[in-house]
N, C-alpha and C positions, 0 to 999 in steps of 0.2 A: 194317623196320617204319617210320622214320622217312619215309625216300623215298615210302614209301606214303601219309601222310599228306600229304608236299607234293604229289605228285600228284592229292591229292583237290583239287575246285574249290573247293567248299567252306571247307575249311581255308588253301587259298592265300587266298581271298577275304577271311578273318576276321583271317590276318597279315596282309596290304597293310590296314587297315581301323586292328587296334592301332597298326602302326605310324606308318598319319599323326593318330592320335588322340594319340599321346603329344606331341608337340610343339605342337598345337595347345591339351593343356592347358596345359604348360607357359607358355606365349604367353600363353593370359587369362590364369593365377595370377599375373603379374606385372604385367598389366594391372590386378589387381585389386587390387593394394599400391598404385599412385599414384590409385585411386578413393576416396573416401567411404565407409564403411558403408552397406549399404542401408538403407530402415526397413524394418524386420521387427512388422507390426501383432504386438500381443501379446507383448511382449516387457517384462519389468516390472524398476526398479531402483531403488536407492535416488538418491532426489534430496534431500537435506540430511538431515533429520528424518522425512521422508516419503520414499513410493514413487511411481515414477509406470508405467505401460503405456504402451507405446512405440505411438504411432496414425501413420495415412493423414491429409492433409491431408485427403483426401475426409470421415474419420469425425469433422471436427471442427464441433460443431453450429454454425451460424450464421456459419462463416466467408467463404462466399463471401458473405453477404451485410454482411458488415462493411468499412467505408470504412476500408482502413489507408494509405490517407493522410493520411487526420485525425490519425492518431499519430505522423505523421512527428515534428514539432516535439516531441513528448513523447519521441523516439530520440535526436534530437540533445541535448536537455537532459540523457539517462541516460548517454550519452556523456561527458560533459564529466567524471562520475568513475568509470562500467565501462570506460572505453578504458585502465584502467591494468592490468584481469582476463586472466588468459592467453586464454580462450576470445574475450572481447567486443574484444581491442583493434584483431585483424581487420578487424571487421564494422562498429566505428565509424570505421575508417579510410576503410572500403570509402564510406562513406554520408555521411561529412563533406567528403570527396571530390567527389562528383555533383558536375556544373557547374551543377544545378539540382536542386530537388526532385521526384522523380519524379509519374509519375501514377497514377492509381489500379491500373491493370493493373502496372507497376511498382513501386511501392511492394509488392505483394502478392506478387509474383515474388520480391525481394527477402529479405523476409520466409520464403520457404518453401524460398529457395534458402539459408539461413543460420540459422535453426533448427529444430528435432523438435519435434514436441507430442508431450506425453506426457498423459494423464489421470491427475491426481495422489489418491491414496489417504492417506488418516489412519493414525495409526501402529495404528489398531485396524481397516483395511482397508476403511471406509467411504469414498465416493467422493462425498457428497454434502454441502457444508460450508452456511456459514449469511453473508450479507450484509448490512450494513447501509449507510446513506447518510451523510454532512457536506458541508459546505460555506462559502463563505465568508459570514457573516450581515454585515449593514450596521447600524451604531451611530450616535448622535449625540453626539458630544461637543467637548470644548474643553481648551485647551493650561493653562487656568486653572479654578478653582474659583467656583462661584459657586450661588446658592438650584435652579437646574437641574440645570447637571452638578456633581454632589457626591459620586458614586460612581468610588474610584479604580480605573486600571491601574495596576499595579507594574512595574517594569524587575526585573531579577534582583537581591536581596538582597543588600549589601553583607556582610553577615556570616555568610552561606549559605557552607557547608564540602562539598566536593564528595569524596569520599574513591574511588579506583579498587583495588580490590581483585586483578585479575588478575595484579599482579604474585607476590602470594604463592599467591591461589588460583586457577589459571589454570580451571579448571573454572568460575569465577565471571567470564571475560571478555566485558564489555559491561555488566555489573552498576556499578552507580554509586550508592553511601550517599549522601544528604543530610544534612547534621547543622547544630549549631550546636555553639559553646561555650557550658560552663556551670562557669565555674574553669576547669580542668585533666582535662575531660570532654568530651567530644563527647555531645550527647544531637540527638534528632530536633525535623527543624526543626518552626517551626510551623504546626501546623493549620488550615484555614479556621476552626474556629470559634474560635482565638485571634488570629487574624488580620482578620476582621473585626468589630472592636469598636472603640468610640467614639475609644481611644486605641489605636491599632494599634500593634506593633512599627516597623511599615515606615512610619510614619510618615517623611514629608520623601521619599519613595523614588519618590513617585508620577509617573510620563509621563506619565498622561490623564487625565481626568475626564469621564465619560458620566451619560447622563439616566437610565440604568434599571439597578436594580440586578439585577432579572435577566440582563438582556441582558449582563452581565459573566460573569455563571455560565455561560451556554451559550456565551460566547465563552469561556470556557475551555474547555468539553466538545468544543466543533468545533477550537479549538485554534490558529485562525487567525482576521482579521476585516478587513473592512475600516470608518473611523472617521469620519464626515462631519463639518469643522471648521464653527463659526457663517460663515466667508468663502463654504463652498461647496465649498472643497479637500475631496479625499480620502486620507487616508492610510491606510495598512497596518499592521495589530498581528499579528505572527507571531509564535507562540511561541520564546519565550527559554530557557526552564528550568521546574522543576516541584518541589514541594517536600519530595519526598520521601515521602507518605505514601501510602497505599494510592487506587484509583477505586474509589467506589464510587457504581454505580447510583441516583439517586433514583426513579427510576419502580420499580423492587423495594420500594426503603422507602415508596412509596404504596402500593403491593399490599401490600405487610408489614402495614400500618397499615389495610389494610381499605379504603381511598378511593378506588383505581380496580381495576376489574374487568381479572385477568389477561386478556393478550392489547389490552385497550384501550388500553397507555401509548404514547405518540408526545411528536415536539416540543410539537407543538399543546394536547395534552392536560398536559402539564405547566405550558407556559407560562402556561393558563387555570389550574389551577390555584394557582398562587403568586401571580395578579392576583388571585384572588379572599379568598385569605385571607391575607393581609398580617402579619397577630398570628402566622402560623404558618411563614410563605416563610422566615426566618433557621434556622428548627430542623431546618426539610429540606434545605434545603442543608447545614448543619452536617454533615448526616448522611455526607457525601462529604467526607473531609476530602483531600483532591487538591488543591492547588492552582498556579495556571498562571501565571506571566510572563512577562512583553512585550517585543519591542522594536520599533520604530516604523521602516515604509519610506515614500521617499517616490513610490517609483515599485510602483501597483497592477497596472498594464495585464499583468505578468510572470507575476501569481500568486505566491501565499502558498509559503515555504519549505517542503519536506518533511525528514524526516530522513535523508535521502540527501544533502540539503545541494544539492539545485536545485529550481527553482521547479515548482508539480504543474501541470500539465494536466487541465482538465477535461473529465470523462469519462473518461479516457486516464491518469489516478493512483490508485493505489488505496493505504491504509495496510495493514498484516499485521502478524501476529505473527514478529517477527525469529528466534525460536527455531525456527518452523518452515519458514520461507521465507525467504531468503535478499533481504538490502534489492537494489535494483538488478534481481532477475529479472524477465524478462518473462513475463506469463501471458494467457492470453484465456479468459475469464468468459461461462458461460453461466444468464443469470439471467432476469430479467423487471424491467421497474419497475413502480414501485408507484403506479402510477396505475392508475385504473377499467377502464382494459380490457386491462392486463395485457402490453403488448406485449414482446416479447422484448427482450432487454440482454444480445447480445453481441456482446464487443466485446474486441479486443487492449488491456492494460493493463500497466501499469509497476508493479513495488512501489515505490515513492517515499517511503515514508510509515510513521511509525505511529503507536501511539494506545495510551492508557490503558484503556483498554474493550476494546481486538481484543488478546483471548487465546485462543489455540486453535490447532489442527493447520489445521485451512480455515476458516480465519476471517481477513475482510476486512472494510474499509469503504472504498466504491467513491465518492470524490471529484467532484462534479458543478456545481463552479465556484461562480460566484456570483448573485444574482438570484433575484425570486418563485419562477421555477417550479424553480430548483438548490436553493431553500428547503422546498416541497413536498414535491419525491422526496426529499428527506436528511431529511424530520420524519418522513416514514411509511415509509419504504427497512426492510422484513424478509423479505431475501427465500430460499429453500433458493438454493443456485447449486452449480453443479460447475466445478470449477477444471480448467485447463489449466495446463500448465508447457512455456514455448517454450526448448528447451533447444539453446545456439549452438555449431553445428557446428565441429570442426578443419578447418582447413584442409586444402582440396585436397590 
C-alpha cells in the first residue's frame, strides 16, 4: 500500500513540497528572533496607569503633517535624564551621536524607526482627555522695594519641613508633606491667606518685588515667569517649591459665587475681574490657598525648568499628571488651538512637566513658550485632545 502511495504523482509532489517547507520555516523563525516585533494595529496594553492600542504610523492623526524637527532640541534636553531608562538610553545615544541634526525627513524616520504609538485609553476606557494651555507671562519688577514694586516673590521658606514618606509607606512614593514646626509638632505650612498679610511670616525672605499684585498670582498658577528689571535686563522666576496646601481653582469659586457664567472663565476674564474689584481680589485669591516659590535665573533664552529637571520647549513640553503618565514619555497630541478658527494642534510632545491643576488619567497642559500670542492660546487653551503614547522600541 505504501509503494502505492509513493507512486502516486500526487503524493510524491506534496512530500518534495513538505520537505523543502520545513527548513525553510525553520530559517525565518530564527530570522525572526534577531527582528523587532512587528506592529500589530489593535493590539491593547497596559502602559503605566493606563492602556494604550498598539497603532500604524499611517493611523496617526496629524502626523505626517507635523515638523519633528522642531522637537529635536526638546529630545536632546529629555535625554540629558531618560538616557539613564533601559528602554531610552539606546535611542539618546543613537541621536546625541548624529554629526548633525537631522532633517525634517530624518528626524521623522528616526522618530518611527524607535518608537510605537499607541492610542492611550483612561483607566475607565475613554480615549478622549481634556487640554489646557501656560506659559511663560512677563512681570516688571525690581531687586528692591519701593512705592511701585511693593508686591514680594519669595525664595523657598527657611523654615519649611519637607517630610518624604515612601520610606515607611512605599505606596506613598513621590508624595512629599510640607509642614512647619509648632514646639515639638509638625503642623501645615502657611496658607496664602496667612501669608499675604501686612506682616508676613516670610518676612526678610523676599528675591523680588513687582508692580502687580496679580501678576504674582498667575505667576504662581503658570508656575514659571520671566521678570523685566528697571535697567532693561531680564530675568527668570522658576518655580522653587510649593507650600503644601491643596490648588484650588479661582474661576470655579467665581462661578460658585454667581460672577461669571459657566464655560466663560479664562485668563482674561479673571484678570479683568480682580482689576475691577480691588475691595474683593485678596478674598478670591485667598480662596486657593496653594502657594508657589521662586528662584531667580539669569539666563532666559533656555526656558523655564520643568519637573523632569530640564529646560521646556515650546510647543514641544507639555505638564501631566505623574500618576498616570509617566514624567520623561513621549506623546503626540491631537488637539486644536484655541484660536477663532480652530486650526489643528498636532504635534509630537515631551512630558516635562507638571502642575497643581493637571490631575487626571488624559489630562495635560500643553506649554507654548513665551509672548502676546503663547499668552492668548494659554488664557483661552480648553480644548478635548486624544493622546498618543510613543512607546521606545528594544533593541534590534
Amino acid at each position: 500500500m505504501y509503494r502505492d502511495y509513493f507512486q502516486n504523482r500526487s503524493f510524491r509532489f506534496i512530500l518534495l513540497f513538505l520537505l523543502f517547507l520545513l527548513p525553510l520555516s525553520l530559517w525565518l523563525r530564527n530570522c525572526h528572533k534577531d527582528r523587532p516585533p512587528a506592529v500589530t494595529p489593535g493590539l491593547r496594553e497596559p502602559i503605566g496607569a493606563l492602556s494604550g492600542e498598539m497603532l500604524d504610523w499611517a493611523d496617526l492623526p496629524g502626523w505626517n503633517r507635523d515638523r519633528q524637527q522642531e522637537a529635536w532640541p526638546a529630545l536632546l534636553k529629555n535625554c540629558r535624564v531618560m538616557h539613564k531608562k533601559p528602554l531610552w538610553g539606546r535611542i539618546c545615544q543613537q541621536a546625541e551621536t548624529l554629526p548633525a541634526p537631522p532633517d525634517q525627513a530624518g528626524a521623522r524616520r528616526f522618530f518611527e524607526e524607535n518608537f510605537t504609538p499607541y492610542r492611550l485609553f483612561s483607566q475607565e476606557g475613554r480615549d478622549q482627555g481634556f487640554m489646557t494651555g501656560y506659559y511663560e507671562p512677563l512681570l516688571m519688577g525690581s531687586y528692591t522695594r519701593d512705592e511701585r514694586f511693593k508686591y514680594p516673590l519669595y525664595g523657598p521658606p527657611r523654615d519649611m519641613l519637607t517630610v518624604e514618606l515612601d520610606s515607611l509607606f512605599p505606596e506613598l512614593k513621590g508624595k512629599r508633606v510640607r509642614g512647619r514646626l509648632d514646639g515639638n509638632r509638625v503642623i501645615p505650612y502657611y496658607s496664602r491667606a496667612e501669608i499675604e498679610v501686612p506682616d508676613s511670616p516670610l518676612a526678610g525672605q523676599e528675591i523680588l518685588w513687582v508692580d502687580d499684585h496679580a501678576a504674582t498670582f498667575f505667576l504662581q498658577v503658570q508656575g514659571s515667569g520671566r521678570v523685566q528689571l528697571p535697567d532693561g535686563k531680564v530675568i527668570g522666576a522658576g518655580y522653587a517649591n510649593q507650600n503644601g496646601q491643596p490648588y484650588v481653582a479661582i474661576g470655579k469659586t467665581l462661578m460658585d459665587w454667581g460672577e461669571v457664567e459657566p464655560g466663560k472663565v479664562n485668563l482674561f476674564v479673571l484678570r479683568e475681574w480682580l482689576k475691577n474689584h480691588p475691595d474683593r481680589a485678596q478674598a478670591l485669591m485667598n480662596t486657593n490657598p496653594s502657594y508657589v516659590f521662586f528662584s531667580l535665573r539669569e539666563n532666559v533664552e533656555d526656558g523655564p525648568t520643568g519637573s523632569l529637571n530640564v529646560p521646556l520647549t515650546a510647543e514641544r513640553s507639555i505638564a501631566i499628571d505623574r500618576k498616570a503618565i509617566e514624567l520623561g514619555s513621549l506623546l503626540f497630541v491631537d488637539s486644536r488651538y484655541p484660536a477663532g478658527d480652530k486650526a489643528p494642534l498636532q504635534k509630537l510632545v515631551f512630558a516635562q512637566d507638571t502642575g497643581g491643576a493637571i490631575r487626571g488619567d488624559l489630562r495635560a497642559d500643553f506649554f507654548f513658550g513665551t509672548g502676546e500670542q503663547a499668552e492668548k492660546w494659554a488664557g483661552t487653551m480648553k480644548q478635548d485632545t486624544h493622546f498618543y503614547f510613543l512607546k521606545p522600541k528594544p533593541a534590534s
